[in-house]
ZAMAR-401143 format. One line per 10 residues: their letters; for each residue x, y, z of C-alpha. Coordinates in steps of 0.001 Angstrom, whole numbers, always signed. Example, Ala and Ser with C-alpha at 12.3 -4.5 7.8 and 13.67 -1.06 7.14 Angstrom:
AS	+12300,-4500,+7800 | +13670,-1060,+7140
//
This chain:
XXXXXXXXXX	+83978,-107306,+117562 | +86108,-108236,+114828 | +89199,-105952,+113460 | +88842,-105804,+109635 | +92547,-105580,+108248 | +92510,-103611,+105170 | +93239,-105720,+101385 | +97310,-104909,+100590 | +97009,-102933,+97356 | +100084,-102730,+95188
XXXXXXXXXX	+100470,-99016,+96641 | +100470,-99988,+100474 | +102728,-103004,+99298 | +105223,-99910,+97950 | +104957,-97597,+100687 | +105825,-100933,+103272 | +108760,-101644,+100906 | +110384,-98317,+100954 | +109496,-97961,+104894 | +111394,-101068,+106065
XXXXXXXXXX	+114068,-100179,+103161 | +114715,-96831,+105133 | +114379,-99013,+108337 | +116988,-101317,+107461 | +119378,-98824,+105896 | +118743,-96669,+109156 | +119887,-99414,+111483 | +123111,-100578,+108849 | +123909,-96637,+109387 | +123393,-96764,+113369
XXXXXXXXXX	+125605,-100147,+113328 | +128182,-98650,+111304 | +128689,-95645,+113284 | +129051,-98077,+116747 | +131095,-100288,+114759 | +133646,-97616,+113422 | +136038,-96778,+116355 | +138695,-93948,+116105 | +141326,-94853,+118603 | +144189,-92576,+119459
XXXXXXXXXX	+147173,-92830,+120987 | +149435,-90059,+122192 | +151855,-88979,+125393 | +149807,-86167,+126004 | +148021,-85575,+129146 | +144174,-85695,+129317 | +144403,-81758,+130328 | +146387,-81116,+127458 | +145246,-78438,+125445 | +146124,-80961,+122384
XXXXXXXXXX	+144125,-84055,+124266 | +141449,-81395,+125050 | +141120,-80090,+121295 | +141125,-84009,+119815 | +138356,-85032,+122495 | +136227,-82203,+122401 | +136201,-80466,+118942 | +137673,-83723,+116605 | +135523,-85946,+118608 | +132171,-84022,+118351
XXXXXXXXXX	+132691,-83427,+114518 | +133252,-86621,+113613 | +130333,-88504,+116481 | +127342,-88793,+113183 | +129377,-91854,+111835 | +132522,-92359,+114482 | +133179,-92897,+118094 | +136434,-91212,+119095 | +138820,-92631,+121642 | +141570,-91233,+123007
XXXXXXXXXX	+144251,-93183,+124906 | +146874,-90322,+126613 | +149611,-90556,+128868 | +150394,-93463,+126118 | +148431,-95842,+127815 | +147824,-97747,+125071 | +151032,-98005,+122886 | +154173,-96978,+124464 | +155383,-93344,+123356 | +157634,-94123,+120082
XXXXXXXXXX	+155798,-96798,+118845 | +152288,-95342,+117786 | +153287,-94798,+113733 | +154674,-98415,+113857 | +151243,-99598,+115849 | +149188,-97867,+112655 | +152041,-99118,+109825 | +150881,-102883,+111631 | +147088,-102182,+111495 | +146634,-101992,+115546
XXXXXXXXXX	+146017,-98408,+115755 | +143666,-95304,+114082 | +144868,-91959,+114919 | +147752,-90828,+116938 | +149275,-87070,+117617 | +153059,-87454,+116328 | +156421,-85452,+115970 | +158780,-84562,+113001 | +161055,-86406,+115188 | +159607,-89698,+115464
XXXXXXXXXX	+158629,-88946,+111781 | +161780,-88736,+110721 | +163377,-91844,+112040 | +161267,-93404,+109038 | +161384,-90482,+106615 | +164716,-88582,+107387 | +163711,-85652,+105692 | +161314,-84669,+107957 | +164222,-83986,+110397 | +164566,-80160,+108734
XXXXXXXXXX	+161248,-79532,+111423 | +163118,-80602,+113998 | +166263,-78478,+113529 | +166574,-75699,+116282 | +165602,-72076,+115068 | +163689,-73136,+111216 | +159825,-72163,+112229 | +159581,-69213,+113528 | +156049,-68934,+115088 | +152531,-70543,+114685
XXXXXXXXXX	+151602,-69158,+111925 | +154639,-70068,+110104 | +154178,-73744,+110665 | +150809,-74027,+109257 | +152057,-72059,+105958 | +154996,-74767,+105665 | +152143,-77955,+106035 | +150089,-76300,+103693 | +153069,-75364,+101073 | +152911,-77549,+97899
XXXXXXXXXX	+156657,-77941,+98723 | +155264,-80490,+101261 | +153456,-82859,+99293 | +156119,-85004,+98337 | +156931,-85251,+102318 | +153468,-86866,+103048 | +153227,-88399,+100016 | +156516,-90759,+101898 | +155096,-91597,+105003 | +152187,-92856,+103330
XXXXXXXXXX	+153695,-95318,+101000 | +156239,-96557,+103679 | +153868,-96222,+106802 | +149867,-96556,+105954 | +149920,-92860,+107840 | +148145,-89676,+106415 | +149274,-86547,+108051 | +145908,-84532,+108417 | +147044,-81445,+110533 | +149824,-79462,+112057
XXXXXXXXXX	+149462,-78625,+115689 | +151438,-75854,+117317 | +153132,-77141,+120743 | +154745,-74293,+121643 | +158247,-72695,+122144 | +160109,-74865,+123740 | +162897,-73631,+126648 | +165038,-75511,+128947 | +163376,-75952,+131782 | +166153,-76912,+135198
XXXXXXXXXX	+166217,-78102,+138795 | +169609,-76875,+138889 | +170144,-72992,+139624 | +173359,-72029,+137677 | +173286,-68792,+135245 | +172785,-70047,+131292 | +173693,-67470,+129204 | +175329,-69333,+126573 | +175227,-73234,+125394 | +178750,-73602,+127296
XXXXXXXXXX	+176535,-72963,+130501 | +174843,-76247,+129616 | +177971,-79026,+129407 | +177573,-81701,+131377 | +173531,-80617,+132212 | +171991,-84076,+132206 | +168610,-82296,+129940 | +165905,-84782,+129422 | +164982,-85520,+125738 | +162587,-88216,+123871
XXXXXXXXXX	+164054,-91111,+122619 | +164785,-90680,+118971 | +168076,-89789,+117233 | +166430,-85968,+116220 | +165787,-84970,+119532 | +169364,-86901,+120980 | +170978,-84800,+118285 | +168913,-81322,+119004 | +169666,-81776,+123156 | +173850,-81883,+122051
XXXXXXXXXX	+173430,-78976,+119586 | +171956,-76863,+122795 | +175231,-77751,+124453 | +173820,-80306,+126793 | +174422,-83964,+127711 | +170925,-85801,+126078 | +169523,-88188,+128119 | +166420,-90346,+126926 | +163565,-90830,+129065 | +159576,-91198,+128336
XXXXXXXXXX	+157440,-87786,+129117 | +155687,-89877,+131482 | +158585,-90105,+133944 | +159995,-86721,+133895 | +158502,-85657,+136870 | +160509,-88651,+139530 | +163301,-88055,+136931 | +163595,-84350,+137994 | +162302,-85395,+141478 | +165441,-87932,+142077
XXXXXXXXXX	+167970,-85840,+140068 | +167880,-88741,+137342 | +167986,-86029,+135056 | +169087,-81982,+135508 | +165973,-80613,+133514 | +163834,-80776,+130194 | +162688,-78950,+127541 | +159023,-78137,+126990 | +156520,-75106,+126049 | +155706,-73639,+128946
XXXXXXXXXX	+151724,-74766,+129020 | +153205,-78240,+128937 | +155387,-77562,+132455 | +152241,-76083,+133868 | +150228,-78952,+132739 | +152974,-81693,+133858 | +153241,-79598,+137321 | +157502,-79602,+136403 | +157231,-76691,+138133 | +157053,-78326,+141597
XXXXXXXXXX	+160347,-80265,+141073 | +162382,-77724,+139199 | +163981,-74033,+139835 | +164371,-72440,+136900 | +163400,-71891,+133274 | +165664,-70636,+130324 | +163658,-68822,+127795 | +165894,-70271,+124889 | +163276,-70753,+122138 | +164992,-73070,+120245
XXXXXXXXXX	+162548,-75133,+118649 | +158954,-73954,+117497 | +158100,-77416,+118413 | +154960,-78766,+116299 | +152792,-82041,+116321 | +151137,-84076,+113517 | +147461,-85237,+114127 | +148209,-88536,+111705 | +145755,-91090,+110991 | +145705,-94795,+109303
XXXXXXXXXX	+145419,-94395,+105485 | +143898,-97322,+104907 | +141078,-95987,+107806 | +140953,-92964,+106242 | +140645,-93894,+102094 | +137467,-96680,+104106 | +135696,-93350,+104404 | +133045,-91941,+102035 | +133851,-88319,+100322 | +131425,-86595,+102846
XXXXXXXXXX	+133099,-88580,+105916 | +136508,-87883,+104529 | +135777,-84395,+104204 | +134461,-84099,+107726 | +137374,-85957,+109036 | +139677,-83343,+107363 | +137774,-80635,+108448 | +137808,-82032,+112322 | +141292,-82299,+112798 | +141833,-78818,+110981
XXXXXXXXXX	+139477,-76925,+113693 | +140639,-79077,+116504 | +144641,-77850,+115423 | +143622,-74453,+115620 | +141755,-74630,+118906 | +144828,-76232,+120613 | +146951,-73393,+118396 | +145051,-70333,+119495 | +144252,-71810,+123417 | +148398,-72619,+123164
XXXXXXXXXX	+149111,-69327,+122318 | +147382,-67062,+124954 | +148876,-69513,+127527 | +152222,-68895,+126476 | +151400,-65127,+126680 | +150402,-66046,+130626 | +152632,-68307,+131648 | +155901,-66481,+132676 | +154439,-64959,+135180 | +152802,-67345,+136716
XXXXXXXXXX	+156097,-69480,+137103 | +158252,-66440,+138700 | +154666,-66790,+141239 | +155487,-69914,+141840 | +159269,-69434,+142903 | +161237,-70387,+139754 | +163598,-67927,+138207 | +162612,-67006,+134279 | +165166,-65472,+132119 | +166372,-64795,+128651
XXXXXXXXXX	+169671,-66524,+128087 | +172274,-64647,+124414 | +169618,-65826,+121714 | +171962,-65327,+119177 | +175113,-67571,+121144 | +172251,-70482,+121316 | +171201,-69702,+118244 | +174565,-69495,+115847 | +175681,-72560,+117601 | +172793,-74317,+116945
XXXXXXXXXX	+172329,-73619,+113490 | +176428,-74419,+113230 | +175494,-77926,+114637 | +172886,-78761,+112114 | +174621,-77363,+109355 | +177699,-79598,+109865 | +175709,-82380,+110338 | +174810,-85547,+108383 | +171089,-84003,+108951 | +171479,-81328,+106511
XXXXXXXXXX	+172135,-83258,+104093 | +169130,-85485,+104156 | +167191,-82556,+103500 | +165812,-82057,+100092 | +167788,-79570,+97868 | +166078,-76125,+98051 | +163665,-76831,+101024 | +165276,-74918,+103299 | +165263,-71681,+101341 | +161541,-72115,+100691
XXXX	+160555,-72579,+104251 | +162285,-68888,+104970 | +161225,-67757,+102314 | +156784,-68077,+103276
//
């Protein structure tokens, strides 16, 4: 028995237009999704509550049109090189530092000064602040990089395998205290009173191990996360930098977006900042004690000796006076 096929009236001839329209414009919007890869680079650890936040709150916002990919432990660009790998067109997204940020833009280096922020909340005023504009307005002409969020790292302290009393930054000549690379953080490690000595995050641990270097300073969920407290004796709750990172990302990805996709992006990195901030924060509030359980000594050193010396340093250095006229003041002043 014969199938009859039904005549093609101008109506079904419509209706199998618009279907295979939708079909087509359903399978460009599947292939542009696969196609568009968000691949970041950073030093963090995969446990890191900053990997953690990026992979699973940035990363699930942005999945309807992007696959996120992060690369940590800077296994894909070497730490120090990621803005330069996005100013070249070889990388999306990576998590970055006022430091690093301002060996291109030196005026950045006022967020890298010891004792300027002076908690989480403070930071994410200061990105915010209209004052800033300008700032990010600079790294995008001269680097292709849009700064979309401020993440809180954490207090920093010095962190040592050595077991001599630090009260004051004189207690510190001659420490050999592990710092990035950059000129900001070289500078910071002297103004604590200590003898800088470079060396990627990713070898801090056989650094400390082999007495390459005396100690480091980190937060304290970073020591936990990094296990520095197997190879070290002692931390020094100096609190000298309200350390903060940047989740940046390729300008020329970002103005490819639509509106919508540009708005989700924004939003992403905005939650995933405050989930690392607020997971950050009640670790701090845990952490002491579970390093004097662990064996190492945890102490406050004279605040104000570290912190009048390092303000002193800054102040009467050729830092201060890349900073823009006035900035300071409005930063204390949120």
């Amino acid at each position: 028995m014969e199938t009859k096929v039904p005549a093609v009236t101008p109506h079904l001839k419509r209706m199998l237009t618009v279907a295979t329209a939708a079909l087509v414009i359903g399978m460009s919007t599947m292939a542009s999704a696969a196609d568009l890869k968000l691949r970041m680079s950073a030093s963090a650890s995969a446990t890191d509550q900053r990997a953690v936040a990026m992979t699973e709150v940035f990363g699930a916002e942005v999945a309807p049109f992007a696959d996120f990919e992060g690369h940590w432990n800077s296994s894909l660009f070497k730490q120090g090189t990621d803005l330069e790998a996005i100013a070249r067109g070889n990388l999306d997204m990576t998590i970055t530092s006022a430091q690093e940020l301002a060996e291109f833009v030196p005026e950045f280096s006022i967020f890298s000064a010891g004792y300027v922020h002076r908690d989480a909340e403070h930071q994410k005023r200061v990105f915010a602040a209209d004052f800033m504009d300008p700032l990010k307005e600079q790294v995008e002409d001269l680097l292709n990089v849009k700064l979309l969020s401020v993440m809180y790292l954490g207090r920093r302290h010095v962190n040592l395998r050595t077991d001599q009393d630090v009260k004051t930054p004189a207690d510190l000549n001659g420490v050999k205290l592990r710092m990035p690379g950059s000129d900001a953080w070289q500078f910071l490690g002297r103004a604590l009173g200590a003898n800088p000595t470079p060396m990627a995050f990713a070898e801090v641990y056989t650094g400390l191990q082999t007495g390459a270097v005396d100690g480091q300073d980190n937060p304290l969920p970073t020591n936990k996360d990094a296990k520095l407290y197997e190879v070290t004796k002692q931390i020094v709750l100096t609190g000298h930098l309200v350390d903060l990172n940047y989740i940046a990302i390729s300008k020329k990805v970002f103005d490819s977006l639509t509106p919508e996709q540009q708005a989700i992006v924004q939003k992403a990195a905005d939650d995933a900042a405050e989930s690392a901030r607020q997971k950050q924060l009640k670790l701090e509030d845990e952490l002491a004690q579970f390093f004097i359980d662990k064996g190492l000594r945890v102490y406050e050193p004279d605040l104000q000796a570290f912190q009048s010396t390092v303000q002193a340093a800054y102040l009467e250095s050729d830092y201060s006076k890349q900073w823009p006229d006035g900035l300071l003041e409005k930063i204390n002043a949120l």
